[in-house]
Structure formats: structure tokens, C-alpha cells
C-alpha positions in Angstrom: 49.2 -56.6 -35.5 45.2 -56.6 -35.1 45.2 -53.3 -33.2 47.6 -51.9 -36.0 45.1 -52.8 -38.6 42.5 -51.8 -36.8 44.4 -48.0 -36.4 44.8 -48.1 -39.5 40.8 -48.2 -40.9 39.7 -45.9 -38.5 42.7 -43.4 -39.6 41.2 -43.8 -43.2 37.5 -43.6 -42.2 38.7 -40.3 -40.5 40.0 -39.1 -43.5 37.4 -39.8 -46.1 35.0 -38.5 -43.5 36.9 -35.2 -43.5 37.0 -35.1 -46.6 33.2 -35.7 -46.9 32.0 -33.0 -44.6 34.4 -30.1 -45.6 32.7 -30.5 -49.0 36.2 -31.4 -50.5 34.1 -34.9 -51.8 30.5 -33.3 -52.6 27.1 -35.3 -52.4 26.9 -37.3 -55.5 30.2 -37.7 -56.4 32.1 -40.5 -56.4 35.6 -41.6 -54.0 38.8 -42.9 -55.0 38.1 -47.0 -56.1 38.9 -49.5 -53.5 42.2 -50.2 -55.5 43.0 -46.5 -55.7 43.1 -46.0 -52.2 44.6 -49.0 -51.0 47.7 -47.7 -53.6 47.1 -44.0 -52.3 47.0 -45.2 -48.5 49.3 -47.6 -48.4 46.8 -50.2 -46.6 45.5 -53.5 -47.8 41.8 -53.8 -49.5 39.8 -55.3 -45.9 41.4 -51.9 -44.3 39.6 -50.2 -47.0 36.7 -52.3 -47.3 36.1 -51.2 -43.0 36.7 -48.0 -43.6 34.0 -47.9 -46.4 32.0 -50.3 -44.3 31.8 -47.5 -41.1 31.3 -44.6 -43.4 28.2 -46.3 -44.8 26.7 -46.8 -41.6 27.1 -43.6 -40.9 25.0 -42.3 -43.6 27.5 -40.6 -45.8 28.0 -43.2 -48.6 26.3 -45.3 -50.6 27.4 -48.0 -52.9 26.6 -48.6 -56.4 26.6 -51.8 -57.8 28.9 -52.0 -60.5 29.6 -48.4 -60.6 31.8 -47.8 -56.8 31.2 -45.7 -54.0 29.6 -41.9 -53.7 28.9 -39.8 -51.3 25.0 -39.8 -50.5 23.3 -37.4 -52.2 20.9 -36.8 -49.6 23.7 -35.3 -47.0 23.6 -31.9 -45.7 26.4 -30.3 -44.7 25.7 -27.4 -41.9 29.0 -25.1 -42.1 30.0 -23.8 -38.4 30.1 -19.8 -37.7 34.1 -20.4 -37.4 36.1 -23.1 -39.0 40.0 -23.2 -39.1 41.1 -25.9 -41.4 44.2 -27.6 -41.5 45.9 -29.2 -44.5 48.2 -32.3 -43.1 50.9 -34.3 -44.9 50.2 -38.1 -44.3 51.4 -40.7 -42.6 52.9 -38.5 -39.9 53.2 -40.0 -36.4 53.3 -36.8 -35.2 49.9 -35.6 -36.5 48.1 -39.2 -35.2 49.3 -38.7 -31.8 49.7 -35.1 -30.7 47.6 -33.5 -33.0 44.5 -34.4 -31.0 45.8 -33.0 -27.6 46.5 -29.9 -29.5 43.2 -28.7 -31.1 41.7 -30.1 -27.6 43.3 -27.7 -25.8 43.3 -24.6 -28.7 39.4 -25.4 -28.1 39.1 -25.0 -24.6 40.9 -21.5 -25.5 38.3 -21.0 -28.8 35.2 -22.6 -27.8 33.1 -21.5 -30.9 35.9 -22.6 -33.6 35.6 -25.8 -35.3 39.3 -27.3 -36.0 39.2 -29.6 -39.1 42.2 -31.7 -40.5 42.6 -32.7 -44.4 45.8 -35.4 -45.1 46.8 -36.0 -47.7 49.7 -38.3 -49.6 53.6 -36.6 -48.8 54.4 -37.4 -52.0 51.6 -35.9 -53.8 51.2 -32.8 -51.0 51.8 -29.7 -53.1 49.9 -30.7 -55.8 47.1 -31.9 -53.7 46.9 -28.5 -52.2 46.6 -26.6 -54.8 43.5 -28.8 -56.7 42.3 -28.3 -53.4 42.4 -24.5 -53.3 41.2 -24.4 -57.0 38.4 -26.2 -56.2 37.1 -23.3 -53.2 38.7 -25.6 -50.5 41.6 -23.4 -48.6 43.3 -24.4 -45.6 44.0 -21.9 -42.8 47.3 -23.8 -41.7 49.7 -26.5 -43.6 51.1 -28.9 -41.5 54.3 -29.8 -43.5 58.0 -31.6 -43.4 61.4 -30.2 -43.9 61.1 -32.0 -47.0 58.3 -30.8 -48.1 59.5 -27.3 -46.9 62.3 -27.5 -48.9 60.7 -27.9 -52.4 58.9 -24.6 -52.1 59.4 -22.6 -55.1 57.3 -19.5 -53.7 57.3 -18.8 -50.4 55.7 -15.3 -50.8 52.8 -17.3 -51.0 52.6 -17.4 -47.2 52.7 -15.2 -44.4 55.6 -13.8 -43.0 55.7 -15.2 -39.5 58.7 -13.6 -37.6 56.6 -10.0 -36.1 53.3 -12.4 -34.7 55.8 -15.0 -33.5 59.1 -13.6 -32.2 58.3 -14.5 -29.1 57.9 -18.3 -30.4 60.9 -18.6 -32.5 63.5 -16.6 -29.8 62.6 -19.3 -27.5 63.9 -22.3 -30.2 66.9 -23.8 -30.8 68.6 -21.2 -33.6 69.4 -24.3 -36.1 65.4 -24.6 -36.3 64.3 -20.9 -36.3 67.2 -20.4 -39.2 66.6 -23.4 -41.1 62.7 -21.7 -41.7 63.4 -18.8 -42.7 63.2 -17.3 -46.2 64.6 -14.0 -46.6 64.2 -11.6 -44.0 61.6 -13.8 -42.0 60.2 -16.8 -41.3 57.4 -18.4 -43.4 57.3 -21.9 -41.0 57.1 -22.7 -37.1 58.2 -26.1 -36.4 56.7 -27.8 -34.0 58.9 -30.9 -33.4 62.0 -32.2 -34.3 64.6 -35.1 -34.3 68.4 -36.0 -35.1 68.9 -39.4 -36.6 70.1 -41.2 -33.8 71.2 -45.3 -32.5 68.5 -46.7 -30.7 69.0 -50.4 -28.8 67.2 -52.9 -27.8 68.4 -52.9 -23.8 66.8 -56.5 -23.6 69.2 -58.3 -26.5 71.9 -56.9 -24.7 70.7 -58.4 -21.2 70.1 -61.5 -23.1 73.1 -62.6 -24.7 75.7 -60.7 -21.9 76.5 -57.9 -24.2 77.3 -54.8 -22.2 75.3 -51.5 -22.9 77.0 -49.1 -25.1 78.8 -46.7 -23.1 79.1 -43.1 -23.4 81.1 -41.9 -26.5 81.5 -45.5 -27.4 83.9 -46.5 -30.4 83.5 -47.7 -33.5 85.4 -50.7 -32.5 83.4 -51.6 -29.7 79.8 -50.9 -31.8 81.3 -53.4 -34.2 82.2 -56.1 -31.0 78.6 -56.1 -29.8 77.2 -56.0 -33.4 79.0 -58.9 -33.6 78.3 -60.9 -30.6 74.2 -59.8 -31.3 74.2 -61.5 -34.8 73.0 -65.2 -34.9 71.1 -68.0 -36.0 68.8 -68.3 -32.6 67.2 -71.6 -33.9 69.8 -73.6 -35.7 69.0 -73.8 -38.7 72.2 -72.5 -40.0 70.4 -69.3 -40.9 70.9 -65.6 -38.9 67.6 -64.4 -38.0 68.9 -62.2 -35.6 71.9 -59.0 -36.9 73.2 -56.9 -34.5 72.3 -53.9 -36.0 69.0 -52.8 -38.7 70.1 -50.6 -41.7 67.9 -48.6 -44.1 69.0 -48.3 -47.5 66.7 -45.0 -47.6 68.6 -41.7 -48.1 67.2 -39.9 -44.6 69.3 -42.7 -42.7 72.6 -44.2 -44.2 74.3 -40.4 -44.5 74.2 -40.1 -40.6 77.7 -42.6 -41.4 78.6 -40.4 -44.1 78.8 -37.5 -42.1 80.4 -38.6 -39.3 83.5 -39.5 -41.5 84.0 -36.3 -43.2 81.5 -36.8 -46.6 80.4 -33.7 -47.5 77.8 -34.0 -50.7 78.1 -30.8 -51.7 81.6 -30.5 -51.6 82.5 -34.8 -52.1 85.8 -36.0 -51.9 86.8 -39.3 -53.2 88.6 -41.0 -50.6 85.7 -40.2 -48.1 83.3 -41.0 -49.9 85.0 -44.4 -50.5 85.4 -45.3 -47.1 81.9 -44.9 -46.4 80.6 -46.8 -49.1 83.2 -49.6 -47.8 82.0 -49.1 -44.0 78.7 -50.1 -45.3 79.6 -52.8 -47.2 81.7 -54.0 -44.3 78.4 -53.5 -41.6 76.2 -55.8 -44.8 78.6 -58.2 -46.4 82.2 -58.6 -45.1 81.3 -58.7 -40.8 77.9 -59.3 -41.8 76.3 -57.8 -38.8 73.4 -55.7 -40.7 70.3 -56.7 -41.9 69.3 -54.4 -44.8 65.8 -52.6 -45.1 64.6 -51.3 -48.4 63.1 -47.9 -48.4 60.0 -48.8 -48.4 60.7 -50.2 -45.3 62.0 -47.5 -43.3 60.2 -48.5 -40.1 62.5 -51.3 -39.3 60.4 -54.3 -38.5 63.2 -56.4 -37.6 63.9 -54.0 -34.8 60.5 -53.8 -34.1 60.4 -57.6 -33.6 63.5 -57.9 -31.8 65.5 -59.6 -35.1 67.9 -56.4 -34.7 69.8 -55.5 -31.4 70.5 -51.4 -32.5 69.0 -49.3 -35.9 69.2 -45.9 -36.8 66.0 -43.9 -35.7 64.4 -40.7 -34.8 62.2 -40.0 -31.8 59.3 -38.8 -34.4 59.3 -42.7 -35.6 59.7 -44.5 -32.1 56.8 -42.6 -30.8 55.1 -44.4 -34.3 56.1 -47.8 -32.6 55.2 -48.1 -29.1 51.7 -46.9 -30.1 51.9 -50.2 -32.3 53.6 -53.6 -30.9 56.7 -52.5 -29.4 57.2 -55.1 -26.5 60.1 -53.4 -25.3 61.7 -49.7 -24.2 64.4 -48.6 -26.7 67.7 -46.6 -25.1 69.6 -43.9 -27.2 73.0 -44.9 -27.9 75.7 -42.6 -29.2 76.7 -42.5 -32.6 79.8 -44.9 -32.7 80.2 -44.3 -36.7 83.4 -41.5 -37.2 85.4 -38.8 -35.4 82.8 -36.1 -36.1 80.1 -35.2 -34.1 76.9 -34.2 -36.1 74.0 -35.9 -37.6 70.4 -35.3 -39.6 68.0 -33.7 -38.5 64.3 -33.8 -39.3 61.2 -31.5 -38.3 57.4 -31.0 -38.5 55.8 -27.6 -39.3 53.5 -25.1 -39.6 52.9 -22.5 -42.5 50.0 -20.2 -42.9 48.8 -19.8 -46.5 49.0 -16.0 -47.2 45.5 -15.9 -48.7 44.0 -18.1 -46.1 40.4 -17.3 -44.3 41.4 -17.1 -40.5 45.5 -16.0 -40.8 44.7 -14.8 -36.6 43.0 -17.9 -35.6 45.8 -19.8 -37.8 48.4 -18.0 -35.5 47.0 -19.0 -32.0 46.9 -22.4 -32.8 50.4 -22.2 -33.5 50.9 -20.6 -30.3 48.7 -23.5 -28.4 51.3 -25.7 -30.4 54.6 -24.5 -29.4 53.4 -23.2 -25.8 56.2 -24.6 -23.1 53.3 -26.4 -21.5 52.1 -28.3 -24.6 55.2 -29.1 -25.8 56.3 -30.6 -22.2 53.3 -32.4 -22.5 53.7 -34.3 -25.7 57.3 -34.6 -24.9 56.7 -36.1 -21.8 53.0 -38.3 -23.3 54.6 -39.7 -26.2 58.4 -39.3 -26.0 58.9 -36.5 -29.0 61.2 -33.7 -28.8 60.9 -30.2 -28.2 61.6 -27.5 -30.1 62.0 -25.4 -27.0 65.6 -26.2 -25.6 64.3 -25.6 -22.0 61.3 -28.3 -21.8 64.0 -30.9 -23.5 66.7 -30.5 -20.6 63.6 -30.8 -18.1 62.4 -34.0 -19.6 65.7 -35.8 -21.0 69.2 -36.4 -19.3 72.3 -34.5 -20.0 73.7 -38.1 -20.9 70.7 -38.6 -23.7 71.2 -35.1 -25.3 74.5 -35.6 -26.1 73.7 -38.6 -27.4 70.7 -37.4 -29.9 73.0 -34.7 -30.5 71.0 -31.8 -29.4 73.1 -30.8 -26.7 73.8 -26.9 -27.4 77.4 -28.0 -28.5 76.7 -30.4 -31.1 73.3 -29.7 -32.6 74.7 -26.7 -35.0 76.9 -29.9 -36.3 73.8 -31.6 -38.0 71.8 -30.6 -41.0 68.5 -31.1 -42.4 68.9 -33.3 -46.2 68.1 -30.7 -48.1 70.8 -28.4 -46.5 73.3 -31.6 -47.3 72.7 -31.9 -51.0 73.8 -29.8 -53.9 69.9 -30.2 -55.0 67.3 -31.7 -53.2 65.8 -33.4 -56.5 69.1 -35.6 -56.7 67.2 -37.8 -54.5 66.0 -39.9 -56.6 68.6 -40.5 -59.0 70.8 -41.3 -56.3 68.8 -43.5 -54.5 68.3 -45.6 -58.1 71.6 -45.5 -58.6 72.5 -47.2 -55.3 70.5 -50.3 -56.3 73.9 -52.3 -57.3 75.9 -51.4 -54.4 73.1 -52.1 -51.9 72.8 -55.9 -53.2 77.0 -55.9 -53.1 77.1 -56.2 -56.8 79.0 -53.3 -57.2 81.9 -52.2 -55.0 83.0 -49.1 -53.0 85.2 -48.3 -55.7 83.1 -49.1 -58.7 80.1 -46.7 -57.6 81.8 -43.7 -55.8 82.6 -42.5 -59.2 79.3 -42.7 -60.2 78.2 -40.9 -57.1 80.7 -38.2 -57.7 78.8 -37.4 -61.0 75.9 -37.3 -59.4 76.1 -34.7 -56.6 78.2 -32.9 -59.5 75.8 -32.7 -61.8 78.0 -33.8 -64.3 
């Protein structure tokens, strides 16, 4: 935990200090308040109050008693002869721990260009881009989400990327280099990707005599060692230990849905039904999941080792072992329904059509999505490739098929936005759901309201 907070006041220092010296935060003006940014960050006030503490030191604030924190007036910002600068969303895990190895190396291969990284809030990206922009501040490159892909309403706003980069996207998976495109090109490059697969904790099973999930296991048998994984470990007639972690958050719980048929933009009842009751069966009747909220979504109880299995992507496990993961997490097939397909979820790049340096933009993407780099962060930090040939040199034919991105199964899975009628149902679904989560309201009772929902009606 100490090295996690610590990680996380130097990743705000690095921010503010960004922000600072690429003049988006001018000499004499003031920052966010310390209660602003520990709401904008997502980090608690001593975080903040570090973060501040370093950037003082360093000369580029100064505090005002009774009045909060500016930037010192006194600092002079020397602009380099070549900048590229990169708008981020944040938190990414992606961004925290490949991003460095990249611009290292697109350095070595531009010597005289100075890489510089803006985040900013996923929830408040767009917006933050373009007060950015308005203000004189462009970026050269937007390192974006599907999600955040997906709620662009212009994307003639950015450069057509398919005649610069054929090269780059004939060598991806198609589902990736389709699911980018807009039109007759393609206005994003991702640069990693995951399905929504099971991960397990290999040392609960050890523990307690459960055997490892075989290949292609059943539902049947995931619900037998879900079973024999929850307990009360300390006998106080309370479990503290579940068999399996689920996230009530609407980029897991559909991996069930899909895998028995649901298909939101086309719902049927009676599937829909079953899945609601599958859930409630995992939460309330077998009692073998521990539910996370959504604001949760990086399962601490799996984390801890309170949770034998939970339903992960490779983007978020690399996220934990750079934390306090004591243990190495296996993949585990999807044990949920007859179908074969899953979500998928993806990093990118897009270069702003109006941007300073579109060819500079362009070979970092190239540095990016190079064969060697990608091996590299696949291999360093466990995160997939976009290219299919570095992920069947790093990963087993055995774990493919299980994250689904054998050549067979990935065209099976979708991105949410592809899954969904419109993406900005999100949110009224996910309030809706509130009832049903707490088991206050039945399969039955809520898959009409549901129905109504991805219907518009």
C-alpha cells in the first residue's frame, strides 16, 4: 500500500508539472484547490498535499496563504526547437507503464524532439481537449480508449491514417483495424488490446485442493470450485473468502450475457432473463460472488486473495502486479454459456488533423506498434499485442483460446459500444440496475425494464 501511494503523488506531481511547463498552467495563475484535485484525481488530500510539496521544491509553485497555490511567477519556460505533445486519457495502466519505454526509444530514433504527455480525466477528455486547444495548447497525438473513440461525433477532425499506415494496420488483427475505421479509412491505431477474460488465483486452488480449471471447463464445474472456494476462513460465521469477484460495472457482467445468447441490440426476453437469474444465482442463491461496485472495478478482494477467480483484462492485471499482487494470476476459460465470444477493450492513437508535427505524430506511432516494441511490452509487462504474430510467440495456444483471441474466436467478441443500441444508454442502465444488484428486485421484475431501455421506448 505505501509504494501504491507513493506511485500515486509522483504520478500527480508529473502531471501538474506537465502541465506547468507546456504553459497549459501559465506563471501567475493559480492550480486546481487541494479539494479539487483530490475529486479530479481520484487520490486522498496527503497524496496531494506531496505532490504540491515536490513541485514547490522544485521552484514552480508557490503558496499563498489564504488564497491556494500558483505557479511562480518568476518561471521561465525555454520552448525546445521540436516538441511532439501528446494528449493522454487518465488513469490508464497502459500509459504509466509502457508509455515510457516508448518515447525512450522514439528518442533514440529523434534525438532533437522533446516528447511531452498531458492526462487528463476519461470522463472529462473531450472537453478537456478542446479548452485546451482554445487556449493555444494543441496536441500532436491523442492517446484515447474505445470508449472514448466511440463518442466522436467528427472524425474529419483528424487525419486519415490508412495511406501512412497500411503497413501498420495489415499487420493487426482485422476486428481491431475495422473496429477504427470511419468511412473509407482509419482515423485510430490501437496500440493494445484485451478480451474480458477469467483470471484465478492458482494459489487458492493449491490451498484448499480445488483442481485448476481445465480447458473448456463447464459451467457446472466453475460453479463446483466456486463453491468449494467460498468460506468463512476464521470462524466467525462470516465468508470473507467467495469463490469468484464480480463487478457490477457494465464493461464486465455482459461477458455472461453474451455467452448465453443476449444480444442488446436485438434483446430477447427469455435470454435476457436467464442472465439476470445466472447472476443472481452467482450473488444470492449459491452465494459464491462477492459483488464490487463500479467504482470498484479493480477487484481488491482478488487482489487480496478474498476471491479465488474475477473477470479481468490483461490491460488491468499489468495495473496490479506493479502494485501488491503477491501472487501470479492464470487465465481460465470462460465457463459462463454455449457461445464463444467476449468484450473487448483497446488503447489508441489519433492524430488531430490540425496538429503541429502530423509526420513526427506518425513515427511515433510507428515506434509504438513496431513488432519489436510491442514484443517488448508484451513480454515486460504481460499486455497484449495488437500484432497476431508477437502474441503466438509470447502466449500459449492453450491461453489464446482462452482470452479468446485465437484467430477462430476473436471475430465472436465486440467492443461495448458495438454491443449497445447507443453508447449513451450507459448510464441509465447502469442506474437502473441499482435494485437488482442489492437482490431487491428479481430477474423477472427488471428485465422488462431493461427491455425498455435498450429499446428506447
Amino acid at each position: 500500500m505505501k509504494r501504491e501511494n507513493e506511485f500515486r503523488y509522483l504520478k500527480l506531481a508529473n502531471i501538474l508539472r506537465e502541465q506547468i511547463m507546456s504553459g497549459y498552467i501559465k506563471p501567475g495563475e493559480y492550480l486546481m484547490s487541494e479539494n479539487d484535485l483530490c475529486r479530479h484525481y481520484g487520490i486522498s488530500r496527503t497524496s496531494v498535499r506531496k505532490s504540491l510539496e515536490q513541485l514547490q521544491k522544485e521552484g514552480l509553485i508557490v503558496k499563498k496563504v489564504g488564497q491556494g497555490t500558483i505557479v511562480n511567477p518568476d518561471l521561465v519556460i525555454e520552448t525546445p526547437q521540436k516538441a511532439l505533445r501528446i494528449f493522454a486519457t487518465s488513469p490508464s495502466h497502459f500509459f504509466d507503464l509502457c508509455m515510457p519505454a516508448i518515447i525512450e526509444q522514439f528518442q533514440k530514433e529523434h534525438p532533437h524532439v522533446e516528447v511531452k504527455c498531458l492526462n487528463f480525466s476519461s470522463g472529462e477528455f473531450w472537453d478537456s481537449v478542446s479548452a485546451s486547444t482554445d487556449l493555444g495548447l494543441k496536441p500532436d497525438l491523442l492517446f484515447v480508449t474505445d470508449r472514448l473513440f466511440s463518442e466522436l461525433e467528427q472524425t474529419d477532425r483528424f487525419l486519415n491514417l490508412q495511406q501512412p499506415l497500411g503497413e501498420t494496420y495489415n499487420r493487426m488483427y482485422p476486428k481491431l483495424r475495422d473496429t477504427f475505421g470511419a468511412g473509407s479509412g482509419w482515423i485510430a491505431v490501437p496500440v493494445t488490446f484485451s478480451t474480458v477474460y477469467l483470471a484465478y488465483n492458482p494459489r487458492l486452488f493449491h490451498k484448499y485442493g480445488v483442481p485448476e480449471p481445465e480447458e473448456n471447463w463447464t459451467t457446472e464445474q466453475f460453479l463446483h470450485a466456486a463453491e468449494r472456494l467460498t468460506m468463512d476462513t476464521n470462524g466467525d460465521g462470516i465468508k470473507d473468502q467467495y469463490g469468484l469477484a464480480l463487478s457490477s460495472y457494465i464493461s464486465r457482467w455482459p461477458v455472461i450475457a453474451l455467452q448465453n445468447g443476449v444480444r442488446f441490440r436485438d434483446p430477447d426476453r427469455g435470454n435476457i432473463v436467464r442472465m439476470l437469474q445466472f447472476l443472481h444465482d452467482l450473488l444470492y442463491k449459491h452465494g459464491v460472488a462477492a459483488l464490487s461496485p463500479r467504482s470498484a472495478l479493480n477487484s481488491v478482494a482478488f487482489v487480496r486473495e478474498k476471491a479465488a477467480m474475477v473477470l479481468t483484462t490483461s490491460i488491468e492485471i499489468a495495473g496490479w502486479k506493479n502494485g501488491s499482487m503477491a501472487f501470479e494470476p492464470k487465465v481460465a476459460s470462460l465457463p459462463f454459456g454455449e457461445l464463444k465470444g467476449t468484450m473487448l477493450i483497446a488503447n489508441a492513437f489519433m492524430v488531430p488533423a490540425d496538429c503541429n508535427e502530423p509526420d513526427l505524430a506518425i513515427q511515433f506511432i510507428r515506434t509504438a506498434t513496431s513488432p519489436e516494441m510491442q514484443e517488448t511490452l508484451s513480454r515486460s509487462n504481460g499486455f497484449i499485442s495488437v500484432l497476431p504474430q508477437v502474441n503466438e510467440s509470447v502466449w500459449s495456444r492453450s491461453d489464446l483460446e482462452s482470452l479468446h483471441i485465437h484467430p477462430s474466436t476473436i471475430d465472436n467478441s465486440c467492443f461495448l459500444h458495438e454491443m449497445l443500441p447507443d453508447i449513451h444508454l450507459l448510464d441509465e442502465l447502469e442506474s437502473e440496475m441499482t435494485l437488482f444488484w442489492s437482490g431487491l428486485e428479481s430477474a423477472e421484475e427488471f428485465a422488462g425494464r431493461m427491455m425498455q431501455i435498450l429499446q428506447g421506448s
